[in-house]
C-alpha positions in Angstrom: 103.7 0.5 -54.3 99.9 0.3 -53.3 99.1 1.6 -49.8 98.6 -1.9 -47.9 97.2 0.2 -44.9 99.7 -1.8 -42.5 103.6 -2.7 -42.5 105.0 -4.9 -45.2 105.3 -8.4 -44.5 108.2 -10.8 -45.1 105.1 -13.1 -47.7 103.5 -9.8 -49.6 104.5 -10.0 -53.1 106.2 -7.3 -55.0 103.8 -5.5 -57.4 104.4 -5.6 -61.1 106.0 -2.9 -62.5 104.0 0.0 -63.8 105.0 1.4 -67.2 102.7 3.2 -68.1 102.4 5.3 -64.6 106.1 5.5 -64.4 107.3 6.9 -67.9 104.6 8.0 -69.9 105.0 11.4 -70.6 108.1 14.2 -71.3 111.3 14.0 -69.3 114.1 15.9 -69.0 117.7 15.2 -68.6 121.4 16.2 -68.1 124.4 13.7 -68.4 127.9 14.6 -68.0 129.7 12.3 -70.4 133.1 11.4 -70.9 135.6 10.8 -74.1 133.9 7.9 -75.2 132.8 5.9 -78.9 129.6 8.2 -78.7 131.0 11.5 -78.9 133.5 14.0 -77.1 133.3 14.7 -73.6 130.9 17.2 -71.8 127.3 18.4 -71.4 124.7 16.4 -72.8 120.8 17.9 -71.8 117.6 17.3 -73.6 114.3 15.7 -73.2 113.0 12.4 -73.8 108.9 11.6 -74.5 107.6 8.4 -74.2 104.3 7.6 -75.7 102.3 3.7 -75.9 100.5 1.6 -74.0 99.4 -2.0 -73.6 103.6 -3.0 -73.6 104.4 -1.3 -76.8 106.3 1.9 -76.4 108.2 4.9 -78.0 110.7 7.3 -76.9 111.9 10.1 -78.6 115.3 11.7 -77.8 116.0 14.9 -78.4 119.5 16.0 -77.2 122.6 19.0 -77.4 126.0 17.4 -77.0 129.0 19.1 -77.6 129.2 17.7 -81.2 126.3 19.5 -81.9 122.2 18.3 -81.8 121.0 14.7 -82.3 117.8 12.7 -81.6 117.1 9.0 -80.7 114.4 6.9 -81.4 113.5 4.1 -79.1 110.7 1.1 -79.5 110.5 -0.7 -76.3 108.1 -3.8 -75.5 107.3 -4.7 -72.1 106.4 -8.6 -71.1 104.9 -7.8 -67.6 104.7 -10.9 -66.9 108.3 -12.4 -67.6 109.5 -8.8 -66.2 111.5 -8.3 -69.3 112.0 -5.1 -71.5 113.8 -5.1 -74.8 114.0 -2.0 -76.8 115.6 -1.4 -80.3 117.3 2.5 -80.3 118.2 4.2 -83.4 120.2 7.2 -83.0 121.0 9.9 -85.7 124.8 9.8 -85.2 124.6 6.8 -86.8 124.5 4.2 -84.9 121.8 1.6 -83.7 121.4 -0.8 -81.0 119.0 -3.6 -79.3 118.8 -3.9 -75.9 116.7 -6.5 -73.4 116.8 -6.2 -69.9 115.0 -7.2 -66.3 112.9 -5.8 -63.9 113.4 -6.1 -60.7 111.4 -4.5 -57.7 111.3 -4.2 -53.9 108.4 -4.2 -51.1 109.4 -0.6 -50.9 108.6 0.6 -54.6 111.5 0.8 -55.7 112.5 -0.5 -58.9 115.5 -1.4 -60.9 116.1 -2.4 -64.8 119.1 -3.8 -66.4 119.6 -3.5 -69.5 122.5 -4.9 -72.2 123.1 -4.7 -75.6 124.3 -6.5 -78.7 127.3 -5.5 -79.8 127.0 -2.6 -82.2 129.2 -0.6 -84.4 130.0 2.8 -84.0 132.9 4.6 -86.4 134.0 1.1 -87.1 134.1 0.1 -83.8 132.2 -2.9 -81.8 130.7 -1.3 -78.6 128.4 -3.1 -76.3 126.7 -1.3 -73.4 124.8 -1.4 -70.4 122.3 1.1 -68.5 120.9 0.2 -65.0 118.1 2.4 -64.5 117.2 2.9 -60.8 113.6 3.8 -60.3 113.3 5.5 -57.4 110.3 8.0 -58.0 107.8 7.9 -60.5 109.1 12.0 -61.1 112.7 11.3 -61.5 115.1 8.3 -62.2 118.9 8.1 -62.7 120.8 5.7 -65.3 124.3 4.3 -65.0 125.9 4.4 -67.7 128.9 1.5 -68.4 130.3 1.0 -72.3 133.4 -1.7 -73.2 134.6 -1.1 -77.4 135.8 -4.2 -78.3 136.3 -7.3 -76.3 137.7 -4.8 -73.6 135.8 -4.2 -69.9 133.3 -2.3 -69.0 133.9 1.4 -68.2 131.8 3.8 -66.7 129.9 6.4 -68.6 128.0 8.6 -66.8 125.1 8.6 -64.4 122.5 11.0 -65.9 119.3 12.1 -64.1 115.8 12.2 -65.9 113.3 14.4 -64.5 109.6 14.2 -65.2 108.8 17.6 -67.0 104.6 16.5 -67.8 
C-alpha cells in the first residue's frame, strides 16, 4: 500500500496487486498435512523460488514429506488488470493440475487470492482443490489448504506458512 501521507478515505481505490514485489525471490515453508490423495500425513518443509516478470512467472518447489523428496513446477500468468492468476503445476509424484484464481485487495494492503482447480487425477482418483492465499506481508504469507476426491466436499488440508528467505 503506497503511503498516501493522510487517512484512507471511503473513495481511494485499492492499488493493484504487486507480483513482482510480493513473491519474487526464495521462500521457505512448513505445512503440517494430513492423510490425504497427496501423500501420508506429517511434516512437509521446503522452499519455493519464484522467478519472471512482466505477468509470466515460475516457481519451483522443492520439498521433504514423509514419503520421501519431491519438487513442483509452477507457471503462473498474472492479468493485472482483470486481477486474475492462473497457474498450471506439475508435481513429480505424478500428478498435475491447472488452477485460476482472483485477487482481491484492501485499503489496508492486504491482499487475498483464490485459487481452484480442475479436477485432476491422482492414484486414479479425481481430486479438485482450492488454496486461499492470504497476503498479509510482503515477507511472509499463509495458504489454506481445502481438497474434495471425487464429487465429495471440501475438507481441509492444512494452513502452511511461507516465509521470505531472499
Amino acid at each position: 500500500m503506497p503511503d498516501l501521507g493522510r487517512h484512507t478515505q471511503q473513495d481511494d481505490k485499492v492499488p493493484p496487486f504487486d507480483f513482482d514485489m510480493y513473491f519474487l525471490g526464495k521462500w521457505s515453508f512448513e505445512w503440517d498435512m494430513p492423510e490425504g490423495p497427496l501423500g501420508p500425513a506429517g511434516r512437509v518443509e521446503g522452499t519455493t523460488t519464484y522467478t519472471g516478470s512482466g505477468g509470466t512467472y515460475e516457481a519451483l518447489t522443492e520439498a521433504t514429506a514423509p514419503s520421501g523428496k519431491f519438487t513442483v513446477r509452477e507457471r503462473l500468468q498474472y492479468q493485472k488488470d482483470q486481477k486474475t492468476l492462473s497457474r498450471e503445476v506439475v508435481d513429480s509424484r505424478g500428478f498435475k493440475y491447472r488452477q485460476t484464481g482472483t485477487v482481491g485487495g484492501d485499503l489496508g494492503g492486504f491482499y487475498t487470492i483464490y485459487f481452484d482447480s480442475e479436477p485432476f487425477t491422482v492414484g486414479g482418483n479425481a481430486v479438485r482443490l482450492k488454496h486461499t492465499m492470504r497476503l498479509t506481508a510482503p515477507l511472509a504469507h499463509r495458504v489454506s489448504v481445502t481438497v474434495a476426491e471425487g464429487d465429495g466436499p471440501f475438507r481441509n488440508y492444512g494452513t502452511p506458512w511461507w516465509r521470505k528467505v531472499q
